[in-house]
C-alpha positions in Angstrom: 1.1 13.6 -10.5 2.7 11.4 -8.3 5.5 8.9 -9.3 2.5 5.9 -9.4 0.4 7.2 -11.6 3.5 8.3 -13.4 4.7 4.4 -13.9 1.0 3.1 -14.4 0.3 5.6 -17.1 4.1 4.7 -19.2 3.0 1.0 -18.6 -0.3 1.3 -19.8 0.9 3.7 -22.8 3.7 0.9 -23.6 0.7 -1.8 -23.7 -1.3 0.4 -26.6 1.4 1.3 -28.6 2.8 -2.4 -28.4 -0.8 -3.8 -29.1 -1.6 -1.0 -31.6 1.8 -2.1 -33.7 1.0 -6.4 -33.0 -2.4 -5.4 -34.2 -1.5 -3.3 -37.3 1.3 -5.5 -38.6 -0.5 -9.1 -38.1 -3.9 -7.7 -39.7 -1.3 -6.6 -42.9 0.6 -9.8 -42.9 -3.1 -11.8 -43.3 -4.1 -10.7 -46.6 -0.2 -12.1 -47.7 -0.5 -15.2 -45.6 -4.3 -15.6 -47.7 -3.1 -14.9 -50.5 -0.1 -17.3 -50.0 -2.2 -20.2 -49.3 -4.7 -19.6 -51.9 -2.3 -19.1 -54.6 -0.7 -22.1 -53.7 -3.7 -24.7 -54.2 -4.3 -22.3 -57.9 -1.2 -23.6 -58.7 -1.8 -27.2 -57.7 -5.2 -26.9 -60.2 -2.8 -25.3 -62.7 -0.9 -28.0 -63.2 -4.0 -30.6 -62.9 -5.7 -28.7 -65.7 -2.4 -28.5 -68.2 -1.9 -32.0 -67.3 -5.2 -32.4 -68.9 -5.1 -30.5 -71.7 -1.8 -32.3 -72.7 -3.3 -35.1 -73.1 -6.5 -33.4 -75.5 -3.8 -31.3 -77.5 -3.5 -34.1 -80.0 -7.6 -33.6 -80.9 -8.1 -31.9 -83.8 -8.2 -27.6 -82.6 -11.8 -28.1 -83.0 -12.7 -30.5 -80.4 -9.8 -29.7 -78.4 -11.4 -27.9 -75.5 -15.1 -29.5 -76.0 -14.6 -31.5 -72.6 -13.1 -28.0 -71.0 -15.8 -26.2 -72.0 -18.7 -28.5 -71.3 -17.3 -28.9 -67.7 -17.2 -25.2 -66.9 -20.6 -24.8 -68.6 -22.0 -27.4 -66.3 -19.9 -26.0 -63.3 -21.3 -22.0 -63.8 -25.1 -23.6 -63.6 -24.5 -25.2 -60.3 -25.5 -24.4 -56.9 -24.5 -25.6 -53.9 -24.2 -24.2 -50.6 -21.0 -25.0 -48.5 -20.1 -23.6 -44.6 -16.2 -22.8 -45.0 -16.4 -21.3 -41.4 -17.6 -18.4 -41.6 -18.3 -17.5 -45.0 -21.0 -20.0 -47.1 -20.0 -20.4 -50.8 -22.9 -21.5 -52.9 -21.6 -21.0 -57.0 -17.8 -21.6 -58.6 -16.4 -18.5 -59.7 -13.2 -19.5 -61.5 -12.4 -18.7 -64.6 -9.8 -20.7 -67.3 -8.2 -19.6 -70.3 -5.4 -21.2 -72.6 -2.7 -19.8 -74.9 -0.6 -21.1 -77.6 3.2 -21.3 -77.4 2.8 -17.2 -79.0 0.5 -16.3 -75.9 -2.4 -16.0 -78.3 -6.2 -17.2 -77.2 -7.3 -20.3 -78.2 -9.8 -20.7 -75.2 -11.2 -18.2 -72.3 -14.5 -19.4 -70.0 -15.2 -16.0 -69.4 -17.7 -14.9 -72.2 -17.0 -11.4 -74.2 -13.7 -12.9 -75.3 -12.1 -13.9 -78.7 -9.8 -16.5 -80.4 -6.8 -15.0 -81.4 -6.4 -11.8 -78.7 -2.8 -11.4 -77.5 -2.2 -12.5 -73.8 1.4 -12.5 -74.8 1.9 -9.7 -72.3 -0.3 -10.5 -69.3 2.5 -11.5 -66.6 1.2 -15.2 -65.9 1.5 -15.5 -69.1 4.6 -14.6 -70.3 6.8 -15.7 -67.5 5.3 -19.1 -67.9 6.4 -19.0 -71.4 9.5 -18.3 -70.4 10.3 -20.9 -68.4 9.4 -18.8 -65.3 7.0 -19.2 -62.9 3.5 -16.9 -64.0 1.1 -15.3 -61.5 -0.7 -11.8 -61.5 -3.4 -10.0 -59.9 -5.5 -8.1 -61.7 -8.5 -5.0 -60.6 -11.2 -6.1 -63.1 -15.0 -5.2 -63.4 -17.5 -8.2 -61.8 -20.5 -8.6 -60.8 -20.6 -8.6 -56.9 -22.7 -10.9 -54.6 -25.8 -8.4 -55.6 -24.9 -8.5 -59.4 -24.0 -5.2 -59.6 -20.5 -4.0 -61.2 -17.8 -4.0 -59.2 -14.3 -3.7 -59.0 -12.6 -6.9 -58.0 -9.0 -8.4 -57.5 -8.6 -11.8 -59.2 -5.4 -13.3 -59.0 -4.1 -15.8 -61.9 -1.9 -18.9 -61.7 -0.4 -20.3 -65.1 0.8 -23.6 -65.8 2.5 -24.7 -69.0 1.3 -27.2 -71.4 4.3 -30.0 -72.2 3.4 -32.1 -75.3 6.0 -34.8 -75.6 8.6 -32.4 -74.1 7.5 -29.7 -75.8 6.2 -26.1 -74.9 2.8 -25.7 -76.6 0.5 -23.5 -74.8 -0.3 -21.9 -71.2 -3.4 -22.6 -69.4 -3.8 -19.9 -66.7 -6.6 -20.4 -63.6 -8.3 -17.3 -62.3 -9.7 -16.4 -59.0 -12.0 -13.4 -57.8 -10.3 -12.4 -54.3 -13.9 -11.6 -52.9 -14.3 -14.3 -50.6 -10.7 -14.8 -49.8 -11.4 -10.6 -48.8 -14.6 -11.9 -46.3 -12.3 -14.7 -44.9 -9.6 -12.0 -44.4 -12.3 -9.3 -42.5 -13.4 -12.4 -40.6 -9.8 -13.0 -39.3 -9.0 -9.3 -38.7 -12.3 -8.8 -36.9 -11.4 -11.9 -34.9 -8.2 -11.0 -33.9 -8.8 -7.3 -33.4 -11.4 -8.5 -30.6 -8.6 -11.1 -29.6 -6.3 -8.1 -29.4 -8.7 -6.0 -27.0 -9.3 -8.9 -25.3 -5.6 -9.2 -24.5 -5.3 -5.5 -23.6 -7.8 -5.1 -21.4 -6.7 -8.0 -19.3 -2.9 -6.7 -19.5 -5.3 -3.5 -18.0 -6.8 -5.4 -15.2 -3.1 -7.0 -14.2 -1.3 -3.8 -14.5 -3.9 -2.2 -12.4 -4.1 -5.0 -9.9 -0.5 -4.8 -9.9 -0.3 -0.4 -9.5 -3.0 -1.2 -6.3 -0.4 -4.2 -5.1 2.6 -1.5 -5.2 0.6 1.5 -4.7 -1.4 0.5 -1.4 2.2 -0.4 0.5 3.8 2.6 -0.6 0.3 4.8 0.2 0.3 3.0 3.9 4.3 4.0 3.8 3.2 7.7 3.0 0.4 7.8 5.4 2.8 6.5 8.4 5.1 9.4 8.0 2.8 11.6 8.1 1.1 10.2 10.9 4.8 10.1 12.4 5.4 13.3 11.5 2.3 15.0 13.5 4.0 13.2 16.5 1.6 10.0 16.6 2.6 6.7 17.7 1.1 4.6 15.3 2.7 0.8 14.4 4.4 0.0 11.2 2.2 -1.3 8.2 3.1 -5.0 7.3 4.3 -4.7 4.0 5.6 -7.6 3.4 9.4 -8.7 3.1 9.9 -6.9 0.0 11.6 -3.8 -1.3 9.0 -1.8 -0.2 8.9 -3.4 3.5 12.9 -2.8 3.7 12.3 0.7 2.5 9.5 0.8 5.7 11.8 -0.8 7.9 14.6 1.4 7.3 12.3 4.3 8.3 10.8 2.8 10.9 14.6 2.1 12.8 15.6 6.1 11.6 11.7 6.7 13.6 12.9 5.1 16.5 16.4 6.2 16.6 15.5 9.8 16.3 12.7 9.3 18.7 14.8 7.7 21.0 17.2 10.9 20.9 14.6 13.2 21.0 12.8 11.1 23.7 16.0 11.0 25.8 16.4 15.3 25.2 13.2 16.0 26.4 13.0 13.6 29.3 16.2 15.1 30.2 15.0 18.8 30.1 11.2 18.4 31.4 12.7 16.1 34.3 15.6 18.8 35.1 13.0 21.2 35.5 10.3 19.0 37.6 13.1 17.9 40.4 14.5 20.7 40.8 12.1 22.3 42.8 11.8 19.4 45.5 15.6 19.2 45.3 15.9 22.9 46.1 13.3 22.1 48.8 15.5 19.3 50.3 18.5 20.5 50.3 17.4 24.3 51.7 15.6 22.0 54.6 18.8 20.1 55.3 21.3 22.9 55.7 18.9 24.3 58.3 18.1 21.1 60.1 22.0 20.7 60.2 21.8 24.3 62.5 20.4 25.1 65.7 16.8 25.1 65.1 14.3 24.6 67.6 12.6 21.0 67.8 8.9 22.1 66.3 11.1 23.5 63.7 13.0 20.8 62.8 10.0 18.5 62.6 8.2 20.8 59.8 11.5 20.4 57.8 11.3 17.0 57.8 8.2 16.9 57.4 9.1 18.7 54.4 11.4 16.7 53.1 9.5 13.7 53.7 6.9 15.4 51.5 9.8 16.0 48.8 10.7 12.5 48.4 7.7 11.1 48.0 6.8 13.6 45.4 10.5 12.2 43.2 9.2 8.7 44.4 5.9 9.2 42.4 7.4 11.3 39.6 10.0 8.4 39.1 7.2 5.7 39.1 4.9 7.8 36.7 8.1 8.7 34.5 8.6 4.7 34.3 5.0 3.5 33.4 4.9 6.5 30.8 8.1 6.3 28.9 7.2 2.3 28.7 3.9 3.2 27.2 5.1 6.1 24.9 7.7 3.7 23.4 5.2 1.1 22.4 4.0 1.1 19.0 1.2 -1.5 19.4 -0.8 -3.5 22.2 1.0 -6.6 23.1 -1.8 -8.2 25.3 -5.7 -7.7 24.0 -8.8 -9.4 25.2 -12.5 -8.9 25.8 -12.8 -6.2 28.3 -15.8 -4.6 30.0 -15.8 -0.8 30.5 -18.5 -1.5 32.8 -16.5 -3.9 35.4 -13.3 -2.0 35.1 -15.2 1.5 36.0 -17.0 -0.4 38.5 -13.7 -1.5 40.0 -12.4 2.2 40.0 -15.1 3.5 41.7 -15.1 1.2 44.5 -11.1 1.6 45.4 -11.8 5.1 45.1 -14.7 4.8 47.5 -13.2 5.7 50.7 -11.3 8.7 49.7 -14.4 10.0 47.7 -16.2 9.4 51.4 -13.8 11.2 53.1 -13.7 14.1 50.5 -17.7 14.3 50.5 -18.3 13.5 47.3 -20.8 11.0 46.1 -19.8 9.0 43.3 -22.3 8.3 40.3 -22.5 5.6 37.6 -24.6 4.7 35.0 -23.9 1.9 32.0 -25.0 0.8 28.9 -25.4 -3.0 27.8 -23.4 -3.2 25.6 -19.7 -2.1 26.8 -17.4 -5.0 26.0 -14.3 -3.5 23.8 -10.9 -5.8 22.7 -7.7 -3.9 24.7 -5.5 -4.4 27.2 -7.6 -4.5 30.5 -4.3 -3.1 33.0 -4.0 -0.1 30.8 -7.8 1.0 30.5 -8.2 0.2 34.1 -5.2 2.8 34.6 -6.5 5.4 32.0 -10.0 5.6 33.8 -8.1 5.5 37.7 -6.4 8.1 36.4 -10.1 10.2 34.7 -11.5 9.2 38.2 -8.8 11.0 40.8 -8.5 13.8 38.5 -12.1 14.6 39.1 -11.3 13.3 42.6 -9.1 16.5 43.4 -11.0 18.9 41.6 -14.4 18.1 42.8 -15.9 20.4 45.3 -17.2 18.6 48.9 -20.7 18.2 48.7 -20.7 17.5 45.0 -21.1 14.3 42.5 -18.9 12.6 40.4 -20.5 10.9 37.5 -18.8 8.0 36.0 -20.9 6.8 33.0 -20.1 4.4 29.6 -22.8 4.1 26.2 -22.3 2.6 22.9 -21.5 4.6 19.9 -20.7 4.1 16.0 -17.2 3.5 16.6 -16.8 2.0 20.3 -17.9 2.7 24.0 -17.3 6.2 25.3 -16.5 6.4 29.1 -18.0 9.7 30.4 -16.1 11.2 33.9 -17.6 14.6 34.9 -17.1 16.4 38.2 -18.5 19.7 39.1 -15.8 21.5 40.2 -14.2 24.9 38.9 -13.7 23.5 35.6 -10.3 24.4 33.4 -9.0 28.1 33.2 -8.7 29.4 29.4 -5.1 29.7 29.6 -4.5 25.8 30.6 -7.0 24.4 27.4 -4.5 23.7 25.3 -2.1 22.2 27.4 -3.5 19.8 29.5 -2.0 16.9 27.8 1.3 18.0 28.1 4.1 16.4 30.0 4.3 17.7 33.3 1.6 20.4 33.2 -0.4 20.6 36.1 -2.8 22.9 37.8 -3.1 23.5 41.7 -5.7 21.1 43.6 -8.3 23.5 45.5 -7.6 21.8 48.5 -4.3 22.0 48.8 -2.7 23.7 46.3 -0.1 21.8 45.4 0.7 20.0 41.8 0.0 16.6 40.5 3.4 15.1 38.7 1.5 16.5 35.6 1.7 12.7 33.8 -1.6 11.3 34.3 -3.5 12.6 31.6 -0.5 12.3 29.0 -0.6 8.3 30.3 -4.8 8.3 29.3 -3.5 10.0 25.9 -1.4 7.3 24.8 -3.3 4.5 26.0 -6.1 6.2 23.6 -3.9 6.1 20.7 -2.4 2.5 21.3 -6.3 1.3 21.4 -6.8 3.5 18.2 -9.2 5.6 20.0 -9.2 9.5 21.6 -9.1 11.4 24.7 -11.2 14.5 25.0 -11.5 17.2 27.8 -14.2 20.2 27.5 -16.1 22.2 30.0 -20.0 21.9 29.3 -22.3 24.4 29.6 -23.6 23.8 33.0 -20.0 23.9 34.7 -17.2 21.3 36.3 -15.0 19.0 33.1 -15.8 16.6 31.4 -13.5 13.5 30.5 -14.6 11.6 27.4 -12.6 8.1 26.7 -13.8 6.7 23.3 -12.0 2.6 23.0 -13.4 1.3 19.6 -15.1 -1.8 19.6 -11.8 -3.6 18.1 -8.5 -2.5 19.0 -5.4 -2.4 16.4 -4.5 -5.8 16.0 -7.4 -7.3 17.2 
């Protein structure tokens, strides 16, 4: 697994355990937080109702609770139907019931009770008469919304009753916890979605953000390797960041070990290629500087004549290749037509393909306009064109032909000449590797077709040589419709 997916998968396991704790402490603290703010308008009623009752405790015990009691008759026969969000209440479920200063019943509005029981020892009772301040909550068996028995938590609120300073009873205030239990579901159900809500967007940004990382780095990976196979391919942007210092850095190692590898081999491949016209030279000198007849003389500088125009055309090649191979990118595109610069190949090529006796062939398609760099194409297909030139047969044809396909134009240059020996396949791209002309059997400077190879790869596109079926090679130049950087 690679060191992305390793942070994106911590990240993402931080973001469910941290929303899986948020979630499973807030959806615990709302039952409290409920219950807080329930219990505290119980006690406000508390107080209301033993405010009240203080000022009926001087009626005889009879008539006492008479008002009390009518009230809550009058309140349990009611219906109503009020929206509190989302939960619609439509009946009063409270329930009253009042002490004397011994915690004995003198009045309960639940029916099934009598006058007299000891609620000396419920806790809203007794702290109240204590001076302290009473609440409970209690599991007791109610009817539910259906009217069937169920177990329910009802929390009680006491209040004392003050008669002229004195303690004189408790009034306590009951409440079933059933709808405060649909109001907390409601919030947890709420907030759970708010929750998921939350961590799938804290999804989407971490994985925007992994692809905003992960696509520099990726780019990063696939330049070294493409670096690595010996390919000349630019640096990604990536932006002045870390990562883009990080490519930088590379990039400058790249070029300085390129640069000394560049330097070694240009060194080593020149070495070898001048030191046969050097040999040459200098064997033709020491005997022109003896007595020699005069025909003689003249084939030896003939032949050194010969010499140094083949290290004047090595040196020019070396020049225009070692610029190219350092370049990582085009520095001049346009609009170019495969068509005119073939077509302006051909004809400078005319009058040695005359004097050869070869006839030269072309045939375009339409559509052949590609973005590049027009000098270096034109040089890539002279280049395809005199290859064939010195390998084509007299009496033969040179076809030079261009059609669309999928991913550009690809420039066809076939002779018919011997074709490429087995043993030379592989290597006809290298630097310096050259096979004898059939007219002459001499050597190219072995450059030209490593100069069509890297124009290829600057334009993004590829070189390939083959020998059909029906004899002679075949050059195919594919330049993509849109160059890198277009």
């Amino acid at each position: 697994m690679s060191i992305r997916a390793k942070i994106f998968l911590v990240f993402t396991a931080s973001m469910v355990a941290g929303f899986a704790v948020l979630a499973y402490w807030v959806t615990g603290e709302l039952r409290f937080r409920y219950s807080e703010s329930s219990e505290e308008v119980m006690v406000d009623s508390s107080r209301l109702l033993a405010e009240q009752l203080a000022g009926d405790w001087q009626q005889p015990p009879a008539q006492r609770f008479a008002a009390l009691q009518a009230a809550m008759a009058r309140l349990g026969r009611q219906s109503f139907s009020a929206p509190i969000y989302s939960v619609v209440k439509t009946s009063a479920d409270i329930r009253v019931y009042v002490t004397d200063a011994a915690g004995r019943l003198l009045f309960d509005s639940r029916a099934g009770t009598s006058a007299g029981d000891d609620y000396s020892r419920w806790h809203d009772v007794m702290l109240t008469l204590h001076g302290a301040y009473g609440a409970r909550t209690t599991d007791e068996t109610l009817p539910d919304a259906q009217g069937l028995p169920a177990t329910i938590a009802v929390a009680y609120v006491a209040a004392p009753i003050i008669v002229n300073g004195d303690l004189v009873g408790v009034v306590s205030l009951g409440k079933p916890k059933t709808n405060m239990q649909r109001f907390i579901d409601f919030a947890r159900r709420k907030f759970i979605a708010a929750v998921l809500l939350a961590f799938a967007a804290a999804i989407v940004v971490a994985l925007l953000l992994y692809m905003w990382v992960s696509r520099p780095m990726q780019a990063l990976v696939e330049y070294a390797h493409e670096v690595s196979r010996g390919a000349s391919v630019p640096l990604p942007a990536m932006g002045d960041n870390e990562i883009g210092r990080v490519g930088r850095a590379i990039e400058s190692m790249r070029a300085a070990l390129v640069d000394k590898e560049y330097v070694e081999s240009y060194v080593q491949s020149l070495t070898h290629e001048v030191k046969s016209p050097l040999t040459a030279i200098r064997a033709s000198a020491e005997l022109l500087a003896g007595d020699i007849p005069p025909e003689r003389r003249a084939g030896f500088v003939t032949t050194i004549e010969r010499e140094v125009d083949r290290l004047n055309k090595l040196a020019d090649r070396l020049l225009e290749l070692a610029s190219l191979e350092r370049a990582d990118r085009l520095t001049h595109i346009e609009p170019v037509s495969l068509r005119a610069l073939a077509g302006e190949v051909a004809a400078s090529s005319a009058a040695v393909a005359e004097a050869r006796g070869v006839q030269l062939v072309q045939q375009y398609a339409e559509r052949d306009t590609v973005s590049g760099d027009p000098l270096l194409l034109r040089q890539a297909i002279d280049n395809l064109l005199r290859n064939a030139l010195d390998f084509a047969p007299r009496g033969t044809a040179i076809s030079i032909s261009a059609q669309a396909a999928d991913r550009g134009v690809l420039l066809t240059v076939q002779d018919q000449g011997p074709g490429i020996p087995e043993f030379a396949r592989q290597r006809i791209f290298d630097r310096f590797y050259s096979l004898p002309r059939p007219a002459s059997g001499r050597k190219s400077t072995g450059l030209g077709l490593n100069f069509v190879r890297e124009v290829a790869q600057l334009h993004g596109g590829r070189i390939d040589i083959d020998c059909p079926a029906e004899g002679g090679t075949r050059a195919r130049l594919l330049v993509p419709w849109r160059a890198p950087g277009a």
